[in-house]
N, C-alpha and C positions, 0 to 999 in steps of 0.2 A: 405603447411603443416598446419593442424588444429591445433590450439590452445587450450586450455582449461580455460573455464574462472569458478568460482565458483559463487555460489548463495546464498541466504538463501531462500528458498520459504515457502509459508503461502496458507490456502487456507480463501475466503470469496466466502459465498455463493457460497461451491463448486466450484470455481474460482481456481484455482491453481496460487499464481503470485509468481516471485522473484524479487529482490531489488540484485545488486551487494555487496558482502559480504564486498566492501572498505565503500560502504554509513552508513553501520550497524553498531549505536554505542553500541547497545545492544538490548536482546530482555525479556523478562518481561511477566509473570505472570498478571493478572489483578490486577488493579493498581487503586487506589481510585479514583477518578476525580472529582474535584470540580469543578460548574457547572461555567460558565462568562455570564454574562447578556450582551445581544444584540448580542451573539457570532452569525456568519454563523450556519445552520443546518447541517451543515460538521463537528463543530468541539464542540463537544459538553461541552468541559470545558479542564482544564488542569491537569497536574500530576507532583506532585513534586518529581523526580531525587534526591536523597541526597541534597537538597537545592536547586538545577536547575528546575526552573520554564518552562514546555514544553508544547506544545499547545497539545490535543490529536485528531488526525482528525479519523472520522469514516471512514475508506475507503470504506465499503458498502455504505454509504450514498451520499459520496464523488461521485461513481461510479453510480449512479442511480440504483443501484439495490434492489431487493426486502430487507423487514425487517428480523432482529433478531429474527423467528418464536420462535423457543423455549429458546430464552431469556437466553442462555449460558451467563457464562463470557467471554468477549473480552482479548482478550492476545495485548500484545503492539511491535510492532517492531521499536524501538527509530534510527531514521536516522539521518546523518549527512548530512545538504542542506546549501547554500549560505549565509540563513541567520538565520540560526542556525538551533539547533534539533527540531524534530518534530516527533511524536510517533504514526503512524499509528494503527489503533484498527481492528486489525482480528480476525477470528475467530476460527483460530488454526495452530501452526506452527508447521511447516515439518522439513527438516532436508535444512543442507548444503550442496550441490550436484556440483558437475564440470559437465561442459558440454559442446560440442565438439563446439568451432565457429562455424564448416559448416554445423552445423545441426539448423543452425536460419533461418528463413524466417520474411518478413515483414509482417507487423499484416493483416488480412485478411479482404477485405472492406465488410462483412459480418457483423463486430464490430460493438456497436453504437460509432457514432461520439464522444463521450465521452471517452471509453475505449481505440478506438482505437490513440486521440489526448495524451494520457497518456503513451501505451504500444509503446517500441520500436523495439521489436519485440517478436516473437512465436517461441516455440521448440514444436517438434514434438515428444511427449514419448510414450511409448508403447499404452498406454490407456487414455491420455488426453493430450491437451495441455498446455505450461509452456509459461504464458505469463509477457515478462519482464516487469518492470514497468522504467519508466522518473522519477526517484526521485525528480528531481527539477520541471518536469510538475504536477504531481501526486499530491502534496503539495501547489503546490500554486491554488489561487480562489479569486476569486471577489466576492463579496455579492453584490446581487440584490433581493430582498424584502423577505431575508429570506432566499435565494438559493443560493446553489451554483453552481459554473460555471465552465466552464474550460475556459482558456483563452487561 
């Protein structure tokens, strides 16, 4: 018997991704971001939470994929990880959708090695795929001369 699990999905760069609706501590409007010197190029400054200091990571950046063409504002989807929140910046959020467990598949080795060490798996919708993300792989990175990584 399927199950139904909920989401919140966001799209970047036309990317459709969800995050499981227990990791989402909230999700936010663009949000000012003061810049940190010698930050990763992943995460381009922070945002202050009613007093809570949050890192903001750029998930396009994060993902290797192309730039910010026409220079929208970024919306924030503020998660809850291991070792605290962390505010991913996309570039526009969808709704909260259920969706059926049996209709998952594992990420397709098609992905770059980046997306797919991130996503845990792919829903099949009518007209695009809904690619989960690893909140805890997603978030985390190593800096190496400016870049970021997946690890």
């Amino acid at each position: 018997m399927a199950t139904f699990e909920k989401y919140v999905t966001f799209l970047v760069n036309d990317i459709l991704f969800g995050v499981s609706v227990t990791k989402v501590q909230e999700v936010l409007r663009s949000q000012e971001i003061t810049d940190v010197p010698l930050s990763s190029t992943a995460v381009p400054g922070v945002i202050n939470l009613r007093g809570q200091i949050i890192p903001a990571m750029d998930l396009r950046r994060r993902l290797g994929l192309a730039g910010n063409k026409d220079k929208k504002e970024l919306m924030n989807v503020v998660l809850r990880t291991n070792k605290g929140s962390v505010s991913l910046l996309v570039d526009e959020i969808g709704d909260v959708k259920n969706f059926s467990s049996d209709s998952y598949e594992d990420p397709p080795a098609t992905f770059g090695e980046t997306i797919r060490h991130v996503t845990t798996r792919v829903c099949k919708l009518e007209d695009r795929l809904l690619l989960v993300l690893d909140t805890e792989k997603v978030t985390q990175f190593s800096e190496s001369k400016g870049h970021t990584e997946a690890r």
